[in-house]
Every structure is written in structure tokens, then in C-alpha cells.
C-alpha angles and dihedrals in degrees: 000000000000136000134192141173127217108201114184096177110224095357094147123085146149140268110305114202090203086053094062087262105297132108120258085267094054090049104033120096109246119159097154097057091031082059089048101042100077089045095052141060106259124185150113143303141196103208094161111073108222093249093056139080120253092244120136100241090064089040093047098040074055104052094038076061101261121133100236090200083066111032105034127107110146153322105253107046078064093061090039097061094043090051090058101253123143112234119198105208089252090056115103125199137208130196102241104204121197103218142170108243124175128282112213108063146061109277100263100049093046105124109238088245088175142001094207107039088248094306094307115208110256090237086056092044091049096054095046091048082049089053094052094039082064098056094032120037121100120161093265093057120035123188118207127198120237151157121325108315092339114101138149140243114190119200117209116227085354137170134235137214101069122151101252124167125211099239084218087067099064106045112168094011143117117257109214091088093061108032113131121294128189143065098312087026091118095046086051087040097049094053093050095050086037094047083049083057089054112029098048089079106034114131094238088065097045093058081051100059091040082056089054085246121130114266118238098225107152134041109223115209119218150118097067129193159114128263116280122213105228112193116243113280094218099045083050102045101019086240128120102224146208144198135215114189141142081190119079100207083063086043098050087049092059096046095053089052085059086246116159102255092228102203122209121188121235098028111140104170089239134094091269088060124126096263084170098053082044094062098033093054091054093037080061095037086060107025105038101002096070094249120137092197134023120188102207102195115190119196098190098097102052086047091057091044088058091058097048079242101156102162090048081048100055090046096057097050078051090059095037081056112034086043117024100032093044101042083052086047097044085040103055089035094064092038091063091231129157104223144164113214111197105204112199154133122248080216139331119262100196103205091220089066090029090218145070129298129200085226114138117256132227125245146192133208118195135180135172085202092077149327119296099166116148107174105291115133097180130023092247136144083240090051094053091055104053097055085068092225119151140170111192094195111049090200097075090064096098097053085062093055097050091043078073099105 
């Protein structure tokens, strides 16, 4: 048996009046899921544990079947390790966004006019972050380059529970009510309104904005933490396991969990991202590459969640659908495999809000090996709701999918 997840980050959503009042599911064309709903078990989960924050590390370490109220500590240890760098336990690592903030006006009263910096290129962030290694590390705070506008600072010998917002919490809004508190809050402080002095003029920015493109002229510090001990997903679950991810938080989980890192080329973690080489990659990793289970995480529709973006949004659950959904069917198909395939969000990003919820999220369980059907005629957050289904740990869905026998 088989057994494959179907992440679409932030897929769930609200009610969109543009949208003729329904969520991107509702509106979204999906034939592929709207075949497999009636013969699977749809519901609802609660992947975010009340005394933690929506994020999607927490969201993500439930549905790949860890407790995050064990296990979490943090956001950025996750990145770090994906990204290769060798934490001691006393280190303590920050998310270091790049971000577009306002011009005009002192620091502390500059609008967040983007978390990304308008999706900068990896080659244009790396040299940025190298800039700023240069003018910043000291033995004691080390900066690391990473993809697009995520990177990584590392504290040696450092302290948690500080007060950090995700800069993707406060789009289009001004910062000074959510700079940094906390013991080592003026040294993180100082390096964000410093990085604003020296990166507003690089020339990396200024070809940006020549180019009509947002500039990234500040770093943003968040997502603390030390580096957890998962336990090993196949000694757990009896599974050898697999990720696919363009995100490095979903990657470093994974790699904690002692899971094989499956890489795909041309994955970008936006809409524009490669959904086909996604699918094939996993479709090889279980039916050819020895893997008995392949968590298959997409970041475009979260993305696209944080801008507001609907239609993209919607795009991208069509392609999560009409390529993903579908390749995993025809290939197993042609295999001759029996499989599950678990479809959910980590959470939902309503683009209304433009951030993330601690909603529970619909999900779907399908198997070719019989019918699980249980009432649902669409894969929709609605649907979802009236089957009365309802798993209170998020965690524990994965232990419905690989019941499936």
C-alpha cells in the first residue's frame, strides 16, 4: 500500500464576494477531486493546537503526524537545518525576512508594503544577505543566505521569548506596534532599522525599482527558536517517507523526521511554480524509488492568500487538482498500486485577512482499495462541515489515512 499527501498550503479560505460569494474551493474547477469526494471521507481538522500560533510550521509538523505541542520550538531551527546549518542546542535562530517597507517616514512608523520584497529572485537576496553578513556578523550573530526573501540569522549562545511578528501578519501596516520586545529586542531592532540605512540605496534595489519592481530595503526578525528532536517517521509509522517542498521549514521537518528530501527542479513555492514535476517526482519516489509515502507540500496557495491574490489562488488549487490530483491517479493507475491520498490544507490564509487562521481545515481521504464515502459531493470547506466529521488533533490524521489497508 501507498500512501500520499496532498498539501495545498493555505488553501482554505472564506467567503469572497468577487468570487460570487463562495471560497477558492467553491470556485475553483476541480473534476478530479469533485470525482473523488463522494467516494472518500471528507471533514475537518484542527491542525493548530489553541495555545499555538497559525503558522505553517506548527500546521505542517501536525499533518505530517507530530504533535506540534510536543515537538515545536520554533520556526526557524526548522529552515536552518534545511538549509544545511549546524546548530549547537544553545544556538537560537530567527527567520530574517527581506521586505519592502515605506519610504517616507521615520523607522518605526514605515508601513510593511510587502513581506517578500515583492518575490525577490534568490541570486538578488543572496547578495543583499551577503552584503549585510558583511556589516553585521560577529561571531556572536551570524546571517545566512537563503531562498527568495527567507534567510536566516543564528544567535550563539542565544535566549527565547521574545515578542516577534510574522511580517506577513501586518501587511499594510505600520510596524511600531510590532518591532521586536523582549531582552535582545535592541540588538534585533538595531540590525532591521540599520539594514533599512544600507540596503535603500544598494545597487541591487535600485535596478529593482528601475525595473518598476518593490525594493527590499529592510530585513524583518521573527520565528525564534532552538532545534527540536523529532522522532524518526519510519520507525514511527513503519513507512519509509518522502518530502516534496520549494519551502525549507517543510523541508527541515522532514529532515528531522529522517525523511528522504525528494528535489524537484523548477519549484519556486509560488503559483508559477512546476505542479507537474511536483507530482511526477512523488508518482517515481513511490512507484519506482522504493518510498512507501511522499508528502507533496505546495506553497502557492498561501502565497497567493498573503497578497489578497484570489484568482492566482484559485489557479493554483486548479493545478493542484487538474495535475497533481490527476498524474498520482493515472500513475497509480497504471502501476497497478493500491494507494490513500490525504488532500488538505496545513491552515487556511483567507485573502481577505491576507494571513493565516486557526480554522480548522477540510480534508479528504481516498482510496482505490475501497469506498469511503461519507456524504460529501464536492471537496469544500462547506462540505467538510456538514459530514460532521471532525478530528480535534490534527495531528492523528495521518493515522486515518494509513488505517487505510
Amino acid at each position: 500500500m501507498k500512501y500520499v499527501v496532498v498539501l495545498g498550503d493555505g488553501m482554505a479560505d472564506g467567503k469572497i464576494a468577487a468570487l460570487g460569494g463562495k471560497t477558492c474551493l467553491e470556485a475553483a474547477r476541480t473534476p478530479y477531486l469533485d470525482k473523488l469526494a463522494p467516494l472518500s471521507e471528507v471533514g475537518l481538522a484542527k491542525t493548530v493546537p489553541p495555545e499555538l500560533k497559525p503558522g505553517s510550521d506548527v500546521a505542517n509538523m501536525s499533518v505530517m503526524g507530530f504533535n506540534p505541542k510536543n515537538f515545536y520550538t520554533g520556526r526557524s531551527p526548522l529552515e536552518a537545518v534545511s538549509m544545511g546549518i549546524e546548530l549547537a542546542p544553545t544556538d537560537v535562530t530567527l527567520r530574517c525576512n527581506l521586505v519592502t517597507l515605506s519610504d517616507d517616514e521615520p523607522y518605526e512608523k514605515k508601513i510593511m508594503t510587502d513581506y517578500s520584497a515583492g518575490e525577490i529572485t534568490t541570486a538578488e537576496a543572496e547578495e543583499l544577505i551577503s552584503f549585510l553578513k558583511e556589516k553585521f556578523d560577529d561571531g556572536k550573530y551570524t546571517f545566512y543566505p537563503g531562498i527568495s526573501y527567507r534567510h536566516c540569522l543564528v544567535v550563539k549562545n542565544g535566549k527565547t521569548g521574545h515578542i516577534l511578528t510574522p511580517p506577513h501578519d501586518i501587511s499594510d501596516k505600520c510596524i511600531g506596534d510590532w518591532l521586536p520586545k523582549g531582552e535582545n529586542a535592541p540588538a534585533y531592532f538595531g540590525f532591521m532599522k540599520k539594514s533599512y540605512e544600507l540596503l535603500k540605496n544598494h545597487p541591487v534595489n535600485l535596478k529593482r525599482i528601475s525595473e518598476g519592481k518593490l525594493p527590499a530595503n529592510s530585513i524583518w526578525l521573527w520565528g525564534e527558536g532552538t532545534k527540536p528532536a523529532l522522532g524518526n517517521f519510519e520507525k514511527l509509522r513503519g513507512l519509509k517517507g518522502g518530502v516534496i517542498s520549494a519551502v525549507d521549514l517543510v523541508k527541515g521537518i522532514g529532515i528531522l523526521a529522517g525523511m528522504k528530501l525528494i528535489e524537484v527542479k523548477g519549484i519556486t513555492g509560488d503559483y508559477n511554480t512546476d505542479f507537474a514535476a511536483k507530482a511526477e517526482a512523488a508518482a517515481n519516489a513511490l512507484t519506482d524509488g522504493g518510498l512507501d509515502y511522499v508528502y507533496i507540500h505546495m506553497e502557492a496557495p498561501d502565497e497567493c492568500g498573503h497578497h489578497g491574490d484570489y484568482a492566482h489562488k484559485v489557479y493554483s488549487i486548479e493545478q493542484i487538482d487538474s495535475v497533481v490530483v490527476k498524474t498520482l491517479l493515472d500513475r497509480f493507475e497504471k502501476a497497478g498500486e493500491d494507494f490513500a491520498m490525504l488532500v488538505c490544507p496545513d491552515h487556511p490564509t483567507p485573502c481577505n485577512i491576507k494571513t493565516h487562521t486557526s480554522d480548522a481545515v477540510p480534508y479528504l481521504i481516498y482510496s482505490n482499495v475501497g469506498n469511503l464515502g461519507n456524504g460529501a459531493k464536492r471537496y469544500t470547506e462547506s462540505e467538510a462541515l456538514k459530514t460532521g466529521e471532525y478530528i480535534p488533533e490534527g495531528y492523528r490524521l495521518i493515522e486515518k489515512l494509513i488505517s487505510v489497508k
